[in-house]
N, C-alpha and C positions, 0 to 999 in steps of 0.2 A: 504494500500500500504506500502511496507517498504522499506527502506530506499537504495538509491540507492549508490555503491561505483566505482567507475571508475577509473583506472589507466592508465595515459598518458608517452610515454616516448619518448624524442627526444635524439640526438646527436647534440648539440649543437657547431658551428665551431664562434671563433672569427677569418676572414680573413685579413691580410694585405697588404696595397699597395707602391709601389717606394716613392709614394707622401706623407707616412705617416698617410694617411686615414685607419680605419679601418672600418668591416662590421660583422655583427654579422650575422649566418645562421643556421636553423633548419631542420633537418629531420629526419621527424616522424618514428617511427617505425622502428628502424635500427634493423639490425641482430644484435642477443643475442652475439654474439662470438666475433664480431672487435676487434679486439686488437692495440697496440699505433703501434706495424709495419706496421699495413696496412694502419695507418694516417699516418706516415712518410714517406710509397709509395706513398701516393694521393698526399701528399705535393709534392713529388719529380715530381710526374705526371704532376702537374699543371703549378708549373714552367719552366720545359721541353717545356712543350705546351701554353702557355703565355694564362692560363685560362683567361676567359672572366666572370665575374659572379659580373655585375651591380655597377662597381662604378659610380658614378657621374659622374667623371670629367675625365672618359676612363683610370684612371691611371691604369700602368702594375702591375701587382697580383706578393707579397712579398715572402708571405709565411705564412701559417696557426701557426696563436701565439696561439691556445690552442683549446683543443677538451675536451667534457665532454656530458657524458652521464646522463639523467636527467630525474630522474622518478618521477611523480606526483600524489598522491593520492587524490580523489577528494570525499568526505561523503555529499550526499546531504540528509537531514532528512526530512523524512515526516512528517511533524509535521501540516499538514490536515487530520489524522484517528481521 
């Protein structure tokens, strides 16, 4: 068997809130192309629309403090031949 490689890649959002909480979010597999305008439109989007997306303690959604893109290379070796 050889060796297996695998490549993971999220968009990674630190989100924040009124209350000063923040919330770290992942979503796999984003399109190759995003660009920081179209996170500056979600940001604008979400605050428009008092997004919902699980804080604890219902606090109202601040504003997305950073976005990154985050690719993982994974070498798993066979070292059972």
């Amino acid at each position: 068997m050889a060796d297996i490689i695998k490549t993971d890649e999220t968009l990674d959002f630190e989100f924040a809130f009124v209350d000063g909480d923040t919330r770290l979010s992942k979503i796999k597999n984003p399109k190759d192309n995003i660009t920081a305008q179209e996170i500056q439109e979600l940001n604008t989007f979400m605050r428009a629309n008092n997004a919902v997306i699980g804080d604890r303690y219902n606090s109202t959604f601040a504003q997305i403090n950073s976005a990154k893109r985050v690719r993982k290379t994974t070498t798993t070796f066979d070292i059972n031949s």
